[in-house]
C-alpha positions in Angstrom: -49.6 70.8 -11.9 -47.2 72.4 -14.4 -46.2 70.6 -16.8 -42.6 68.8 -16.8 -40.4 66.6 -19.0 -40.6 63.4 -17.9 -38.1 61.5 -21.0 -39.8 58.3 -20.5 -41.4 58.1 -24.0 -40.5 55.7 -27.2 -41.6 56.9 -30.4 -43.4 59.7 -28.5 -45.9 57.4 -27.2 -46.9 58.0 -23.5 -46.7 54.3 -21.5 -47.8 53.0 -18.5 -45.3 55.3 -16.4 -47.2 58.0 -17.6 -50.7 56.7 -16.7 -49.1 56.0 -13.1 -47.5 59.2 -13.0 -50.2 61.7 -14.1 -53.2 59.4 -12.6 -51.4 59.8 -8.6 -52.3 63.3 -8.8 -55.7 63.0 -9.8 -56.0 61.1 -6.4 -54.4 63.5 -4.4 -56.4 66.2 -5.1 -54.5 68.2 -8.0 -57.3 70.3 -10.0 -55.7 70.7 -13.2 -53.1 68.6 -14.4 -50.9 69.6 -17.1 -49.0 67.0 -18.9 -45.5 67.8 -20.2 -44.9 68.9 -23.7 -45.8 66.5 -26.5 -43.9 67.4 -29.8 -46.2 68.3 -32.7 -43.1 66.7 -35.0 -40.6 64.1 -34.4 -37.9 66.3 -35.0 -39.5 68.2 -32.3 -38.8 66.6 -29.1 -36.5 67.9 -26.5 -35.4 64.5 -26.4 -35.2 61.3 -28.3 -37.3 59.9 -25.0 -40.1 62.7 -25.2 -43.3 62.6 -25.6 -45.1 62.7 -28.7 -48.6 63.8 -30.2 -47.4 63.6 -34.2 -49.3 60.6 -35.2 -53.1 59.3 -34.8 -51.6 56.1 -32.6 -50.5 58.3 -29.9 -53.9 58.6 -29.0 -55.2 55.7 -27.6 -52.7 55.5 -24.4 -53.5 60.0 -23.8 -57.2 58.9 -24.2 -56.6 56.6 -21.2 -54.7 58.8 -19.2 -57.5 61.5 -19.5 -60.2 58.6 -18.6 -58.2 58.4 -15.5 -58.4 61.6 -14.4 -61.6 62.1 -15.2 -62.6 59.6 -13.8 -61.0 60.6 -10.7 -63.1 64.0 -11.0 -59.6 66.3 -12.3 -59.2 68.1 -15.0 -56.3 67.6 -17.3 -54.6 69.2 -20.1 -51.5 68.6 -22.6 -48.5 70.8 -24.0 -48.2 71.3 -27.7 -44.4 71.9 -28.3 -41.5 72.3 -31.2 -38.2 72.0 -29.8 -36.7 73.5 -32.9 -33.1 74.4 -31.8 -33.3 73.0 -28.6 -34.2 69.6 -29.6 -32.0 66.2 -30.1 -30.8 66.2 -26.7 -30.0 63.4 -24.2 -32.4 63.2 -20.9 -31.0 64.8 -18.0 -29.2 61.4 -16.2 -28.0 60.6 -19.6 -26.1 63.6 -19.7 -23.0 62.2 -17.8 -23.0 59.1 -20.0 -23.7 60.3 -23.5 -23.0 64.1 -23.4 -25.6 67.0 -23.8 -26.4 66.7 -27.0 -28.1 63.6 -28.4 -25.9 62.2 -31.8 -27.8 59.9 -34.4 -25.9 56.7 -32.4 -28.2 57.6 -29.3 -31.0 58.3 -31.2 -30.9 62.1 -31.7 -31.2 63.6 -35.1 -28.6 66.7 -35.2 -28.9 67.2 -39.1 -32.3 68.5 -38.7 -32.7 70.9 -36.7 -35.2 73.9 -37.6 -35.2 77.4 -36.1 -36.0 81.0 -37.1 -32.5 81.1 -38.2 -29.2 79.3 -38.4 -28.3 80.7 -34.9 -27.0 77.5 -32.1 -28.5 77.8 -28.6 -25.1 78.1 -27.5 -21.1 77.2 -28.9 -22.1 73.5 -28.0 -25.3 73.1 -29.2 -26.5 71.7 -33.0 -26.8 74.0 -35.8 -30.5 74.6 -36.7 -31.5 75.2 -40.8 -33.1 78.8 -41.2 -37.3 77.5 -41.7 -38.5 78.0 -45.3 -41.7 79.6 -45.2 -42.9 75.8 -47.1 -41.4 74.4 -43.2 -43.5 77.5 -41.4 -46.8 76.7 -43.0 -45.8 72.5 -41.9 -45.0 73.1 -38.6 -48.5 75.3 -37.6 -49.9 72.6 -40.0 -48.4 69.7 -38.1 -50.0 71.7 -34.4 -53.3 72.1 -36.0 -53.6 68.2 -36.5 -51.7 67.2 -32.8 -54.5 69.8 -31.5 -56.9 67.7 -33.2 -55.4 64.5 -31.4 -55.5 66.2 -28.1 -59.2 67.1 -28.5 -60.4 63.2 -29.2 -57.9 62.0 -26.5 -60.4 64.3 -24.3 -58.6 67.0 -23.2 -60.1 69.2 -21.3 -57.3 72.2 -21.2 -54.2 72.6 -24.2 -51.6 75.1 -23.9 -49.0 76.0 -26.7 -45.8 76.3 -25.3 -44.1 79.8 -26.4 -40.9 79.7 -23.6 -37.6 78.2 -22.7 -35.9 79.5 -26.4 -37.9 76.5 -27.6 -39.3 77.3 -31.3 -42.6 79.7 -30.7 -40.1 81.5 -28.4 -37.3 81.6 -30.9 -39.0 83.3 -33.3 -40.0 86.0 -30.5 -36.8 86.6 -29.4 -34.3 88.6 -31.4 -31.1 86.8 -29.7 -32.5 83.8 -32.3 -34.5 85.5 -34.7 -32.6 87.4 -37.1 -34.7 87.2 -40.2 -35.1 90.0 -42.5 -38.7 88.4 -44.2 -42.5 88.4 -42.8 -41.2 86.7 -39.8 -38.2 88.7 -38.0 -37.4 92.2 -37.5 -40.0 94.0 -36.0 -42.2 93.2 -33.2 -45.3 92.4 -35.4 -43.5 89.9 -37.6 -41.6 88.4 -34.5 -44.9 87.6 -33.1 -46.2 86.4 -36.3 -45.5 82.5 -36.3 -47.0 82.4 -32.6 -50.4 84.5 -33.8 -50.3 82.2 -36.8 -50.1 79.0 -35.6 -52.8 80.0 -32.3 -55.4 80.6 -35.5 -54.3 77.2 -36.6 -54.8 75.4 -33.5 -58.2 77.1 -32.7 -59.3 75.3 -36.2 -59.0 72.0 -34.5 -59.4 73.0 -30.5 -63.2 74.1 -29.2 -63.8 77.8 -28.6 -65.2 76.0 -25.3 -62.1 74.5 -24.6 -59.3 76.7 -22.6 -56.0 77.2 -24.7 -53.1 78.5 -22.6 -49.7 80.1 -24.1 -46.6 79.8 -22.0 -44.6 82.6 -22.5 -41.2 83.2 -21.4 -41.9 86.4 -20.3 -38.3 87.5 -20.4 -35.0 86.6 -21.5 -33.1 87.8 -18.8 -30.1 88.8 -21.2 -28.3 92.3 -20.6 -28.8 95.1 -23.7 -26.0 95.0 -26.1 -24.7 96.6 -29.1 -26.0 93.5 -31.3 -29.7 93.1 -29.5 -29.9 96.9 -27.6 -33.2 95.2 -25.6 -31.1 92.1 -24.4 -33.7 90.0 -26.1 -37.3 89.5 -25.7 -38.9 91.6 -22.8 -41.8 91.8 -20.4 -42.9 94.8 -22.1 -43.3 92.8 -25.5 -45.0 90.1 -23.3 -47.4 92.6 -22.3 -48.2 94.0 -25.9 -48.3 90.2 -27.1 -50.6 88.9 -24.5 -53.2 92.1 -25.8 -53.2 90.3 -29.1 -53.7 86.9 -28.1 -56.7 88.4 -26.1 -58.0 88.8 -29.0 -57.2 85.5 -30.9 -59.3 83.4 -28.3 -56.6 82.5 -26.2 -57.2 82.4 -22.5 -54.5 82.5 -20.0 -51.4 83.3 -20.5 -48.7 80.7 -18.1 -45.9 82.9 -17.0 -42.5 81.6 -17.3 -39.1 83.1 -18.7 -35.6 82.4 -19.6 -34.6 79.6 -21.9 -33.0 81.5 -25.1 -29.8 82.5 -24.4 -26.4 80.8 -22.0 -26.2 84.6 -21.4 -29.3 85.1 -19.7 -29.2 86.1 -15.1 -32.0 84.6 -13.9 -32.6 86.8 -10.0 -33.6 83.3 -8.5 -35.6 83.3 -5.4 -39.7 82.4 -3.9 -42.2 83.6 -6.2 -39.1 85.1 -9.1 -41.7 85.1 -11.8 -44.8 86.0 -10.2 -44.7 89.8 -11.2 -45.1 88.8 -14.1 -48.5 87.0 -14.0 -49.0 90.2 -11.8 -48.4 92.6 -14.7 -50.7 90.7 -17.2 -53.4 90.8 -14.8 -53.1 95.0 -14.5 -52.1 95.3 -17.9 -54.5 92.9 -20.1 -57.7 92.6 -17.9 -59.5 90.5 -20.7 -56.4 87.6 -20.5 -55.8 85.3 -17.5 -52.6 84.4 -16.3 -51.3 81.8 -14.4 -47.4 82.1 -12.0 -45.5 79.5 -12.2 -41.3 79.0 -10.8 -40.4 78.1 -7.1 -44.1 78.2 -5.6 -43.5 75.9 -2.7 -45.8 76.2 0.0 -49.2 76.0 0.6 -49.6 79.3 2.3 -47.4 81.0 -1.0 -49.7 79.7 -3.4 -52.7 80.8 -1.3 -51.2 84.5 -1.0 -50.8 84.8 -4.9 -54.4 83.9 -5.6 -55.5 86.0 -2.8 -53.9 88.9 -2.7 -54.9 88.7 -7.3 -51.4 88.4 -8.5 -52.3 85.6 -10.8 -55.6 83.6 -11.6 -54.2 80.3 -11.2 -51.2 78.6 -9.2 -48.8 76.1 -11.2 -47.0 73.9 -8.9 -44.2 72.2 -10.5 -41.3 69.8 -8.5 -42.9 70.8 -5.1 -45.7 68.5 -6.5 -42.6 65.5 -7.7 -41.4 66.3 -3.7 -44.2 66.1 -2.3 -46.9 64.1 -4.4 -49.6 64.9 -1.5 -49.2 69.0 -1.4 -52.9 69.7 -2.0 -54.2 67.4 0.2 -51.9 68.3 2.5 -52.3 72.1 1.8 -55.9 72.0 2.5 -55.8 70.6 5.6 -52.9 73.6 6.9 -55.8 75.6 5.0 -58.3 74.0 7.1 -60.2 74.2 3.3 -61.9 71.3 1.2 -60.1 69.2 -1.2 -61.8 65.7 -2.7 -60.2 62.3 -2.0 -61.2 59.5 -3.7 -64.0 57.4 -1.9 -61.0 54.5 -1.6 -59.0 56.8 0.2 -61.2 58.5 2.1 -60.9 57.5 5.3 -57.3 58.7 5.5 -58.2 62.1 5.8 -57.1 64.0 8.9 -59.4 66.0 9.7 -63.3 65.0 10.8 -64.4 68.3 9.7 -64.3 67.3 6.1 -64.8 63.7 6.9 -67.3 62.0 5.2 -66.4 58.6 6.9 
C-alpha cells in the first residue's frame, strides 16, 4: 500500500483512526504497508492535521500500529517527510471552508516556511525563507533522530520521501532551487541535501532494514528560457538513483510531479510506470517500485511479470476497495493469507484451510 495523507493527526500523533485504518489492511492481505508521511519537524507537515514523528511520544501509538500488523503477519513501513514550501496547508474538505492555505487562526504557521530558496509553490502559496546552511545541517539532523523513532516503533521498511516539490524534491529541482552555494546550481550540489540527509538516516536505520526514496521522477514542466530542462528530469533521476545505489539505499518508489502549477501531467493506466521501468534497465543494482493509477489486479500482475518494476504500490484503489488483494488472488487463482478469524470467508476451497 502506498502511502497517503490521511490529516487525521493532532500534534502529529497517529490515534486510533490510524491503528483502525492501517491494521484493516493487514487483514486483508496487503504485504507491505506503507504509512503516509510523518514530518521529521513540526513545521514540516503538509498540514496542521498530519502526522508526526518529531518527538520521542509519537512513539508509543506507531509502536502499536506496527504490533498490529505484525501481528497480523504484514510488513509495514513509514514515510519520513519535510513539507518545506508546501507545508501549512488546510486538509483537502477543509479547503472549501478555510481556503488552501492554512493561517496561524487554523492552526497553520505561514511565517515559517523553509525551502531551498525564497521561491512560493505558486502566486497563492506562503513565502518560504532561503535555509541557512545552520537550518540544512537541523533538518537532516532532525530525520536522523525521527529515523531513530521509526526503528524502536519496529519498522520494518522507511522510505524518505524526495517527490511532490515537497523539500528533498525542492532542492532537486531547479524551478525551486536557485541557490548559487554548495547546494544549487549544478546537478551534484542539487542532489546534495538528499545524498546528505540518506547518510544521516542510515546512522540511525539498520543496514538490514530496507530504505526506500520516493522520487518524483519528473516535473512535467515545458523547457523555458529561465529553466532550459523544464525542471528536474527522468534523466537526472536516472544519474541520481546510480548514486543512491551506492549510499545503501534500496528501491527507489517512482512518482513525479508536485513542483510546479505549470507542470502537464499525460494522465492515464500505468502513466508512471516507465519510469520504474527505466531504473530497472538503467541501475540494475537499485530496485524500484511503480506507483500512480494501478487499478486492477491483472495491471499489477503484468508490471511485475513482464519486470517493469520490483514491487506494485497500490494507492486509492486499496481506499476503493479495502479487499483488492484478497480479492486479486482469488481472480489470480494464487495464495494470499487471511486471518484464522476470517478464514472461513474465503471463496475458494482450493486455498481453504477450513
Amino acid at each position: 500500500m502506498s502511502p497517503m495523507c490521511m490529516y487525521s493527526s493532532h500534534d502529529g500523533f497517529a490515534t486510533d483512526f490510524h491503528l483502525v485504518h492501517t491494521g484493516q489492511y493487514a487483514l486483508r492481505g496487503v504485504g507491505l504497508i506503507m504509512m503516509e508521511a510523518a514530518a521529521v519537524a513540526p513545521e514540516g507537515r503538509i498540514t496542521p492535521n498530519c502526522l508526526g514523528i518529531w518527538k520521542d511520544e509519537h512513539v508509543e501509538k506507531l509502536e502499536q500500529i506496527t504490533r498490529f500488523a505484525h501481528t497480523n503477519h504484514a510488513s509495514i513501513g513509514i514515510q519520513l517527510a519535510h513539507a518545506g514550501r508546501k507545508a501549512s496547508t488546510n486538509a483537502p474538505w477543509l479547503i472549501k471552508v478555510h481556503g488552501a492555505n492554512a493561517d496561524e487562526e487554523h492552526g497553520g504557521w505561514p511565517n515559517d516556511l523553509i525551502g531551498p530558496s525564497p521561491v512560493p509553490f505558486s502566486d497563492r502559496s506562503w513565502m518560504p525563507a532561503e535555509m541557512t546552511i545552520e537550518q540544512i545541517t537541523s533538518i537532516q539532523r532532525e530525520f536522523a533522530l525521527a529515523a531513530g523513532r521509526a526503528r524502536r516503533a519496529n519498522f520494518d521498511v522507511l522510505e524518505l520521501h524526495g517527490a511532490h516539490g515537497y523539500l528533498i524534491h525542492s532542492f532537486l529541482s531547479p524551478i525551486s532551487n536557485r541557490r548559487t552555494d554548495a547546494y544549487g546550481g549544478s546537478f551534484d550540489n542539487r542532489i546534495r541535501f538528499l545524498v546528505e540527509t540518506v547518510r544521516s538516516v542510515r546512522t540511525q536505520w539498520p543496514i538490514n532494514r530496507p530504505l526506500f526514496v520516493r522520487l518524483s521522477m519528473t516535473d512535467w514542466v515545458e523547457p523555458s528560457g529561465d529553466i532550459p530542462t523544464g525542471g528536474w528530469t527522468e534523466e537526472e533521476s536516472i544519474e541520481l538513483a546510480k548514486v543512491l545505489a551506492q549510499e545503501q539505499v534500496d528501491l527507489i518508489d517512482c512518482s513525479t510531479s508536485g513542483s510546479s502549477p505549470l507542470q502537464k501531467i499525460p494522465l492515464g493506466l500505468g502513466y508512471q510506470v516507465p519510469f520504474a521501468h527505466a531504473v530497472k534497465r538503467n541501475v540494475p543494482q537499485m530496485l524500484s517500485a511503480a506507483v500512480g493509477l494501478i487499478t486492477t489486479a491483472k495491471q499489477a500482475n503484468s508490471i511485475i511479470e513482464s519486470k517493469h518494476a520490483d514491487l506494485v504500490f497500490i494507492a486509492r484503489a486499496l481506499l476503493r476497495e479495502p479487499n483488492f488483494v484478497l480479492d486479486a488472488a482469488r481472480q489470480l487463482d494464487a495464495f494470499a493469507q487471511y486471518p484464522h478469524q476470517y478464514e472461513r470467508g474465503r471463496s475458494k476451497p482450493k486455498h481453504s484451510f477450513i
